[in-house]
C-alpha positions in Angstrom: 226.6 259.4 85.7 227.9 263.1 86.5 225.5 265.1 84.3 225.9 269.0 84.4 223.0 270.9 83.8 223.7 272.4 80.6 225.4 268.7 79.3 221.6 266.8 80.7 219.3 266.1 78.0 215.9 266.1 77.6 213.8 262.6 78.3 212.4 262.6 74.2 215.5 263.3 73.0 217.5 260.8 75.7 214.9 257.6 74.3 215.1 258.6 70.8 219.2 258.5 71.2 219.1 255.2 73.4 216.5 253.7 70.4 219.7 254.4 67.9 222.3 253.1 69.6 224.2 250.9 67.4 227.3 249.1 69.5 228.7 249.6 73.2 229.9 247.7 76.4 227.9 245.4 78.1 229.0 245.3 82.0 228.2 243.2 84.7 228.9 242.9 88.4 230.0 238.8 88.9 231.8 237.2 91.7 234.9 237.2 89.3 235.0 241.3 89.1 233.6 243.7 86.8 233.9 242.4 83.2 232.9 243.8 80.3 232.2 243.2 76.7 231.8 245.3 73.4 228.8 244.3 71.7 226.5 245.2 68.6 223.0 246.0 69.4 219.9 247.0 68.4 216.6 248.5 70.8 213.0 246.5 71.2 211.1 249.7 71.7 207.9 247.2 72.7 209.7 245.8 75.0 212.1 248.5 76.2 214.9 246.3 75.7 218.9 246.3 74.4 219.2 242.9 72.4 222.8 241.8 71.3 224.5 238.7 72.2 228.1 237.5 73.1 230.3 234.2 72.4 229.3 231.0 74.0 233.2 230.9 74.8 233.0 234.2 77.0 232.5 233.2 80.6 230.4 237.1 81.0 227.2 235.4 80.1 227.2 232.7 82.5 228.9 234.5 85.7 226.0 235.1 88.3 225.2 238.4 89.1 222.4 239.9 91.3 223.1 243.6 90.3 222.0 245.2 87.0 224.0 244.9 84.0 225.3 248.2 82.6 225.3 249.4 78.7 227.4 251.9 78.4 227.7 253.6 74.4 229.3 257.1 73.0 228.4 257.0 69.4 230.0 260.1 69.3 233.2 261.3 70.7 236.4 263.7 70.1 239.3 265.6 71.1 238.5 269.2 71.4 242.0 271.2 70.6 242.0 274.7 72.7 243.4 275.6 69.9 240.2 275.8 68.2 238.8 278.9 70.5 239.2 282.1 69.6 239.1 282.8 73.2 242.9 281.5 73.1 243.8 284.5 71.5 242.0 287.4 73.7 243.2 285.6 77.0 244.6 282.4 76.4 242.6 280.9 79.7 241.6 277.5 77.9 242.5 274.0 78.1 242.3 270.5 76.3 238.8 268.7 76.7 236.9 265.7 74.9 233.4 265.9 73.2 230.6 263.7 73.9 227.6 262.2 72.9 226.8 258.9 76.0 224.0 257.0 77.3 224.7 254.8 80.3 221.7 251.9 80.4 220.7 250.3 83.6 218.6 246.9 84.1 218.1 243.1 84.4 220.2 241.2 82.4 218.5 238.3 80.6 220.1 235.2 79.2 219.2 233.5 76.0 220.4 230.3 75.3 217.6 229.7 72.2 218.3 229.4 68.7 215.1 230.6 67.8 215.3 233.7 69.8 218.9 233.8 68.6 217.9 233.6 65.0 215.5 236.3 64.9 217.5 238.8 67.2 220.7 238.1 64.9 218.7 238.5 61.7 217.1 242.0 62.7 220.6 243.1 64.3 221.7 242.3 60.4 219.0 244.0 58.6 219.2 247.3 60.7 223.4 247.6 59.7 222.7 247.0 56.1 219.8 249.0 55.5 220.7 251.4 52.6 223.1 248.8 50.4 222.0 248.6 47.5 222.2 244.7 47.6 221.5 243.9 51.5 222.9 241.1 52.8 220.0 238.8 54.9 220.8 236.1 57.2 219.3 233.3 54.0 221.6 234.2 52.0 224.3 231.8 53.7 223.9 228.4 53.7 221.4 227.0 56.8 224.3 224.5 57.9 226.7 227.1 58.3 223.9 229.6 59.8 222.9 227.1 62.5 226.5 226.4 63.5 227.2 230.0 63.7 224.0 230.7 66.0 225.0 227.8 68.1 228.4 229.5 69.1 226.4 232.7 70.7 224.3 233.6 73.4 221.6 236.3 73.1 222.1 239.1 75.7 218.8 241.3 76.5 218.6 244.1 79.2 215.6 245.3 80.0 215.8 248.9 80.8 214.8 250.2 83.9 217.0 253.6 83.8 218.8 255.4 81.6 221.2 258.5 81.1 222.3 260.6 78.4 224.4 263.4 78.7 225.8 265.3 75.5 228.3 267.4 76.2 229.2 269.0 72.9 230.8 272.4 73.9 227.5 273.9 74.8 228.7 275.7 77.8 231.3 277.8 75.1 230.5 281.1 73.1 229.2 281.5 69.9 233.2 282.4 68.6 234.4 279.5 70.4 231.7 276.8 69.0 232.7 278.0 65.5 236.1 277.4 66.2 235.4 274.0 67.6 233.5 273.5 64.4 236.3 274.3 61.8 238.4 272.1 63.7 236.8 269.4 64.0 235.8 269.4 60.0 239.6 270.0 59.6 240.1 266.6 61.3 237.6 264.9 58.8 235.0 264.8 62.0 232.1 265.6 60.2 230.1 263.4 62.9 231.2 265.2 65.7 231.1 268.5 64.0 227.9 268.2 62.5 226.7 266.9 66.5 228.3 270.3 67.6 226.1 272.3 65.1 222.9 270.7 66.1 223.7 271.6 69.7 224.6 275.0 68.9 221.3 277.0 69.8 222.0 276.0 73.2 225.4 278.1 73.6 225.8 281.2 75.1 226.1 284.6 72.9 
């Protein structure tokens, strides 16, 4: 990935972003082309891993590769309006540009064709989306018939991460004026997750 220096991230903060990295696109390298396939995940810090899985019925999982698989995930992205800067008014030198927040994973993909596995990776995938409900919905509460049937038309997906980048480029590289403009902006585009991303960052912007 093309980092710039002032978009590169730190390695705590890069594994504590990769460790909360809810969904993205698996890629692989097969003798039928590049493919590629949105999946939910979650992160086995033990085993420095990204679990998800895929449908039995797509052909990604069983293509033979001898590359590492890709993850690729941007949590958070957005349309930056020049608009936004107040630079536009003192010299009106700014363009378009889009916001982001991305982690490209590299590593050896593993295959797992186990209902066991299946069940518990499914089952903690589950309980880490509906944390906070106030009536979580667990993998018991449907009926085991229906459960096995559904875990029998997957296959678990695991990559085993042997490097990773981050890059967030949030508008770091603008001035203090500009970064509150971006700011308003994005709130007025109900993009409290990108705005609230941009404020984080901010202490890294030039006076």
């Amino acid at each position: 990935m093309y980092i710039p220096r002032h978009f590169s991230v730190e390695d705590p903060v890069a594994q504590e972003f990769l460790a909360n990295l809810k969904s993205g696109h698996l890629v692989t390298n097969t003798a039928q082309g590049m493919l590629s396939t949105m999946i939910p995940v979650t992160f086995d810090k033990a085993d420095r891993s990204v679990i998800g899985h895929v449908a039995r019925g797509n052909s990604q999982w069983s293509e033979k590769t001898n590359q590492e698989a890709l993850f690729i995930s941007a949590p958070v992205d957005s349309y930056i309006s020049p608009s936004w800067y107040a630079s536009k008014q003192e010299h009106g030198k700014v363009v378009p540009t889009w916001d982001y927040m991305l982690a490209h994973v590299y590593g050896d993909l593993i295959i797992h064709d186990d209902v066991d596995w299946l069940r518990i990776a499914v089952s903690n995938l589950t309980d880490s989306f509906e944390a906070g409900r106030a009536k979580p919905w667990k993998l018991d509460d449907a009926p085991e018939d229906y459960v096995a049937g559904q875990l029998r038309a997957i296959v678990g997906v695991e990559i085993k991460v042997a490097r990773l980048e981050v890059s967030f480029k949030m508008s770091q590289n603008k001035t203090i004026a500009d970064l509150d403009g971006v700011i308003d902006g994005l709130r007025a585009d109900n993009r409290e997750d990108a705005a609230s991303k941009v404020e984080d960052l901010r202490p890294r912007g030039k006076l």
